[in-house]
C-alpha positions as CSV (number, residue, x, y, z in Angstrom):
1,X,103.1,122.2,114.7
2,X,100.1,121.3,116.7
3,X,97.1,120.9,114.7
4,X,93.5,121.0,116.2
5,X,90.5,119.1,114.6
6,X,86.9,118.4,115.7
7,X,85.7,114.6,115.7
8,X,82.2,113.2,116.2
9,X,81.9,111.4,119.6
10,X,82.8,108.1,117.6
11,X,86.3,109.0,117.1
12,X,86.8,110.6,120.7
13,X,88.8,107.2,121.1
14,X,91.1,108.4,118.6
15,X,91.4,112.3,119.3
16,X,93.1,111.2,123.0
17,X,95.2,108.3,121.6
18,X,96.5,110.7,118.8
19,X,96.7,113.5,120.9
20,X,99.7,112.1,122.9
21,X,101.3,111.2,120.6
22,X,100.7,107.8,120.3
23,X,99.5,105.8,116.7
24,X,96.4,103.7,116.9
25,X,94.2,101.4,114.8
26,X,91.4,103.0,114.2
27,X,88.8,99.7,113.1
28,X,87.2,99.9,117.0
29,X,86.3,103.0,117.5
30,X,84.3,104.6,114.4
31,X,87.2,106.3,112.4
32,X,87.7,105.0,108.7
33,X,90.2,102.2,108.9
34,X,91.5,104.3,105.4
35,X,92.2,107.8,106.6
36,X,91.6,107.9,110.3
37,X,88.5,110.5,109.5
38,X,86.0,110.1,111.5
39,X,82.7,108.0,110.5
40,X,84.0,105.4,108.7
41,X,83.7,102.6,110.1
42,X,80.6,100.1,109.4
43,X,80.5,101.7,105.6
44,X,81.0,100.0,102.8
45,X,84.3,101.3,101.2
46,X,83.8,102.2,97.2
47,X,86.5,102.3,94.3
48,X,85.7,104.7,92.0
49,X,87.6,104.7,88.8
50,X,88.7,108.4,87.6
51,X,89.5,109.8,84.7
52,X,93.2,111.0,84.8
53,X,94.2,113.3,82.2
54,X,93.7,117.2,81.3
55,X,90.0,117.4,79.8
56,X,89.1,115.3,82.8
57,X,90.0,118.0,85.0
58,X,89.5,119.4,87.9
59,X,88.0,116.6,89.5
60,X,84.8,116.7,91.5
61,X,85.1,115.6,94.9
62,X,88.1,113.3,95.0
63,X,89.2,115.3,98.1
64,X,86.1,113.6,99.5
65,X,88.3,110.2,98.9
66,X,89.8,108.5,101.8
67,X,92.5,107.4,100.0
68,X,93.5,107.8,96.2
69,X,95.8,105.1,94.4
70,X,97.3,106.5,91.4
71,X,98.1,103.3,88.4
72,X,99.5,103.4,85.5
73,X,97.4,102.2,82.4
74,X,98.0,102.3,78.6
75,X,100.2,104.6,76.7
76,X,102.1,105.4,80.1
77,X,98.9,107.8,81.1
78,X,97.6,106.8,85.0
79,X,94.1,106.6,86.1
80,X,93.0,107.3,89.6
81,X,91.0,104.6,91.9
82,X,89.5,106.7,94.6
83,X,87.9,104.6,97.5
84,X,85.3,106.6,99.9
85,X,84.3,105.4,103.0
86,X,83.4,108.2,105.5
87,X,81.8,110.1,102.8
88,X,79.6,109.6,100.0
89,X,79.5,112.7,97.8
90,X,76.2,113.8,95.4
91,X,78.7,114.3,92.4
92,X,81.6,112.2,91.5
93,X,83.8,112.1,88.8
94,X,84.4,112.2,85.8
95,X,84.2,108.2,86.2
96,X,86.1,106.0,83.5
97,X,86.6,101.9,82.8
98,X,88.0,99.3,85.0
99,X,91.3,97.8,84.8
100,X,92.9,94.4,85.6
101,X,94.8,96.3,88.5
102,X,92.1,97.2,90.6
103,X,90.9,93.9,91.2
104,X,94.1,93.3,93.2
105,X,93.6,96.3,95.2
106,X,89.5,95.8,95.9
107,X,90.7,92.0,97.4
108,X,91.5,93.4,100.7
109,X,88.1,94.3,101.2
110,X,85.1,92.5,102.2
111,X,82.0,93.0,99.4
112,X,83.5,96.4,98.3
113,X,81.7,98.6,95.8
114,X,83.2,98.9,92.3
115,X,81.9,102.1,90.0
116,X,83.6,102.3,86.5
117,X,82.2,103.3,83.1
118,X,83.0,100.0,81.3
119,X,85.9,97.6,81.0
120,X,87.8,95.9,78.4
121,X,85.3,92.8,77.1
122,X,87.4,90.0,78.1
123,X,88.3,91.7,81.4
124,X,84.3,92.0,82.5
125,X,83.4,88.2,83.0
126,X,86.9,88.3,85.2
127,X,85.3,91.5,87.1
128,X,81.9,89.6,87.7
129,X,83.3,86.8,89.5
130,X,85.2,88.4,91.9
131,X,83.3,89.3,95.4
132,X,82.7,92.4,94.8
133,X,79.3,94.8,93.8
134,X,79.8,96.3,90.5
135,X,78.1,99.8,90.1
136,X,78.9,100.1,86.7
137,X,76.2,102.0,84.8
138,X,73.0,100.2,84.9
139,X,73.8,98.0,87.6
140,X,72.7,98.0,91.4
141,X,71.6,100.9,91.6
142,X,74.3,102.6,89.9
143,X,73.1,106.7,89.0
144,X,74.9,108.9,86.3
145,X,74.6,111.7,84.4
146,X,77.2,113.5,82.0
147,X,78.6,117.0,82.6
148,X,77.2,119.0,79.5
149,X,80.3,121.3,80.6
150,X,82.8,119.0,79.2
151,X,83.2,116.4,75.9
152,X,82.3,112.1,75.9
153,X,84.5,110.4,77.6
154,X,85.4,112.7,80.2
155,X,81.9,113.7,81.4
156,X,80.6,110.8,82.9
157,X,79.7,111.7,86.6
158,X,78.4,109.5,89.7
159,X,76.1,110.4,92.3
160,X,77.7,108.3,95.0
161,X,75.3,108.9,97.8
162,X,72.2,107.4,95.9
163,X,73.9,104.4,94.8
164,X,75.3,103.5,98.0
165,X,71.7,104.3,99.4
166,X,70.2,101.8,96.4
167,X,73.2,99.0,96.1
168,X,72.5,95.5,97.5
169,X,75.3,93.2,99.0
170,X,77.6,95.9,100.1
171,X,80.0,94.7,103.2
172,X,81.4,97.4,106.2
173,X,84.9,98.2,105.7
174,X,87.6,96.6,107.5
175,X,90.3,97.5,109.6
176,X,93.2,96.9,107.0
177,X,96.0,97.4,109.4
178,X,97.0,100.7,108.9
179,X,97.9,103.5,111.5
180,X,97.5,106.8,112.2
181,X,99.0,109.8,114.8
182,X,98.3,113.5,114.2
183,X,101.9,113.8,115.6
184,X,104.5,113.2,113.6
185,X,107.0,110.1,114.5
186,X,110.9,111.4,115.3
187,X,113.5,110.6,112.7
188,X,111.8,111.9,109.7
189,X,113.9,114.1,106.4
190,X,112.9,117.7,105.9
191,X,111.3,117.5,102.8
192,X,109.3,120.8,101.0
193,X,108.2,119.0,97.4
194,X,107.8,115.3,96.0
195,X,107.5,114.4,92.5
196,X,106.8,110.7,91.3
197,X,106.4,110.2,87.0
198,X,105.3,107.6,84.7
199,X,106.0,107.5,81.1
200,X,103.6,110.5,80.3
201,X,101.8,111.5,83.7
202,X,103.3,112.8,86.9
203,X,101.8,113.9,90.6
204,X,103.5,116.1,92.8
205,X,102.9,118.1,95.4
206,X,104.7,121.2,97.8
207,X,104.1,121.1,101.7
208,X,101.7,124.0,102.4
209,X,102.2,123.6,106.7
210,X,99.2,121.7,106.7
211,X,99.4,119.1,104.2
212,X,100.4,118.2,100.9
213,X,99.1,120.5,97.8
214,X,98.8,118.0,95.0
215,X,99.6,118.7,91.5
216,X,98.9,116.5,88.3
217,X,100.9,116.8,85.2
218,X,102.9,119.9,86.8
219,X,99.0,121.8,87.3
220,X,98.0,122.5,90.9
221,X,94.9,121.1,91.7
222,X,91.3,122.5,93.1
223,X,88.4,120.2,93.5
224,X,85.6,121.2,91.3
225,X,83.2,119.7,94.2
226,X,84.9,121.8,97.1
227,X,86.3,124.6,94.8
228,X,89.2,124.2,97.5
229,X,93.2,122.9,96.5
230,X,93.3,119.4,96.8
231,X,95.8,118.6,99.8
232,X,96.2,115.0,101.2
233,X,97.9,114.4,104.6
234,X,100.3,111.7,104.0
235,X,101.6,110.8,100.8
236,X,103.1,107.1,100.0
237,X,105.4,106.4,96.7
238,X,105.1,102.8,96.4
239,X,107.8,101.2,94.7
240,X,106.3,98.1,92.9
241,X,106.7,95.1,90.2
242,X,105.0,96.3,86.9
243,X,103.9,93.9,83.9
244,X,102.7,93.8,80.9
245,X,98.9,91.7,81.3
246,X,96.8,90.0,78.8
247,X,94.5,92.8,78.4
248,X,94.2,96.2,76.0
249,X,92.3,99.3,75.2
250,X,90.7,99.5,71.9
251,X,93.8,101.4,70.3
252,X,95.9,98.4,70.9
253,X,97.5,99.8,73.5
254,X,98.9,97.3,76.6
255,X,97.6,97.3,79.8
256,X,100.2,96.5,82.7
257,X,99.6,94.7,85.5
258,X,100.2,96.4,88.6
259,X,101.3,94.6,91.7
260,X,100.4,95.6,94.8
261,X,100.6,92.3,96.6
262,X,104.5,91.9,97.7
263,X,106.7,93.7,99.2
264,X,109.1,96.3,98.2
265,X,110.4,100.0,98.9
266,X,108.4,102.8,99.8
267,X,108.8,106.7,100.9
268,X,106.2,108.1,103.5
269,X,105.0,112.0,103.2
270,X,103.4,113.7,106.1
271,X,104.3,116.8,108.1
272,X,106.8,118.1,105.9
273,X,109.0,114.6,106.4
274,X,109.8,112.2,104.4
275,X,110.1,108.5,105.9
276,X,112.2,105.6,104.2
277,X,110.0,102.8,104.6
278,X,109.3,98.9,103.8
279,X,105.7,98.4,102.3
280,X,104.3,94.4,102.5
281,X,101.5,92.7,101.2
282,X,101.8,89.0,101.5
283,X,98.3,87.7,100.0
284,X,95.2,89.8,98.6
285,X,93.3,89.6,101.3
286,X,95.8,91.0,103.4
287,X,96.5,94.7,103.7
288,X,99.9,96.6,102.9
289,X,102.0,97.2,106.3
290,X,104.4,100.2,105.9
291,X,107.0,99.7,108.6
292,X,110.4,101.6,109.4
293,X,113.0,99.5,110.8
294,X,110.2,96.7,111.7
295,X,107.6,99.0,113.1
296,X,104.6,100.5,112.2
297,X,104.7,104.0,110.4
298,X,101.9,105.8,111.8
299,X,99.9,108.1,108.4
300,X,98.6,111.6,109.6
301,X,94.8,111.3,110.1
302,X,93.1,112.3,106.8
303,X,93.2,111.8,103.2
304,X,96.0,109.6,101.7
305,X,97.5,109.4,98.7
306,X,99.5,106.2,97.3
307,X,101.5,106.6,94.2
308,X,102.0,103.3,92.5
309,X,104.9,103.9,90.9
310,X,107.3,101.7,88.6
311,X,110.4,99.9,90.1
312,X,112.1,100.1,86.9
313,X,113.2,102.8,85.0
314,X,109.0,103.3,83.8
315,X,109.1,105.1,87.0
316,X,110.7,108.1,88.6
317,X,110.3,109.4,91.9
318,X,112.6,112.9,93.5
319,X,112.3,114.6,96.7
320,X,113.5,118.3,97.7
């Protein structure tokens, strides 16, 4: 399927290269270094902590995200860490607390922008040190407001284009060594559905011809922002080493420790095909490479989705 787009005269660069074919880095030449979208580059890049369960939903404006990790937390639930670097939305949300595992993730970034609602008391003098600018209510900048259309604690909404506006010491994004190709690489697996689970949350998704309609908890999804499905382009399940860390919610529940530095299995999702893939991470400041047989797997240009799932039997992951 061809697939036609319109880009800003920054990404012109990347329309030719991906128009023949051919996968780029995108750091050079004004696309986000995260999705390939154009206007990206020389942001800052911001994780924004999401609320993950049914009164949190539908979302508002995640499919504004230019990539979404997806992390277990306590209980076996998953929370969503949305980074946006090509566009910074009025209304984000609904926002919730920080967690030891997105410290690893934010390390591959220079100065990145942290929003969450709160974190667990031993874990926020760890959060403060890191080299990072937290936009935690009250700080930086930060603005928020609660959605009187939904209950505490799943009402708690950003406005993401004032605080990035307002926030001090925020660094440009950098090219973290991923690539992108509208057209698909040869050698790929038909494949119509995905479905990865953890303990008590799942995401899946169907193939739609243009991308990948994403479902949470078995519940198709529509952006409350858009009020359109939320579809990313490529798709990773990212097989990875789970712990159990020193930290807790109030309830006494766990929280693990997921690794994303290291290397491991993973299965790539664009264009209806399903790549078997490597994924490798050697240090924090290093981004993940996701190679096939030693060489780069180009991601479809547009929003990504990476499902950090369990390597044990925590996890689950099927195709179809």
């Amino acid at each position: 399927m061809t697939k036609i787009r319109t880009y800003f005269a920054s990404a012109i660069a990347v329309a030719l290269t991906v128009s023949l074919g051919a996968s780029a880095s995108v750091a050079a030449d004004g696309a986000s270094p995260l999705s390939g979208l154009p206007g990206g580059a020389g942001n800052p890049v911001i994780m924004v902590k999401i609320d993950n369960v049914g009164p949190a939903r539908p979302h508002t404006n995640i499919s504004k995200a230019d990539m979404v990790y997806v992390e277990q937390v306590e209980g076996g639930l998953t929370r969503i860490a949305a980074l946006y670097n090509s566009s910074f939305p009025s209304k984000v949300g609904p926002v919730r607390s920080a967690r030891i595992s997105d410290l690893e993730i934010l390390e591959q970034f220079d100065n990145p922008g942290f929003a969450y609602s709160g974190a667990n008391k031993a874990l926020l003098p760890k959060i403060a040190k890191k080299p990072l600018v937290r936009l935690g209510p009250s700080l930086n900048g930060a603005k928020y407001s609660r959605d009187s259309s939904r209950r505490i604690p799943h009402n708690l909404m950003l406005d993401l284009s004032s605080t990035v506006k307002k926030a001090k010491g925020l660094g440009a994004v950098k090219d973290i060594g991923l690539t992108f190709a509208e057209a698909a690489p040869a050698g790929g697996k038909a494949t119509t559905t995905f479905k990865a689970q953890w303990p008590a949350s799942s995401v899946s998704g169907k193939w739609n011809g243009s991308g990948w309609a994403i479902a949470l908890d078995n519940k198709a999804q529509k952006d409350k922002g858009t009020g359109k499905a939320v579809v990313a382009q490529t798709v990773v399940v990212q097989l990875v080493t789970q712990t159990v860390s020193g930290y807790g919610d109030k309830f006494g529940g766990k929280t693990p420790l997921v690794k994303t530095v290291g290397a491991g299995k993973a299965f790539i999702l664009r264009d209806g095909q399903r790549y078997d893939a490597e994924w490798s991470r050697p240090s924090g400041a290093s981004g993940t490479s996701y190679t096939v047989n030693g060489a780069a797997l180009p991601f479809d240009i547009g929003q990504v989705w990476v499902l950090l799932v369990p390597n044990d039997s925590k996890g689950k992951y099927s195709f179809k």
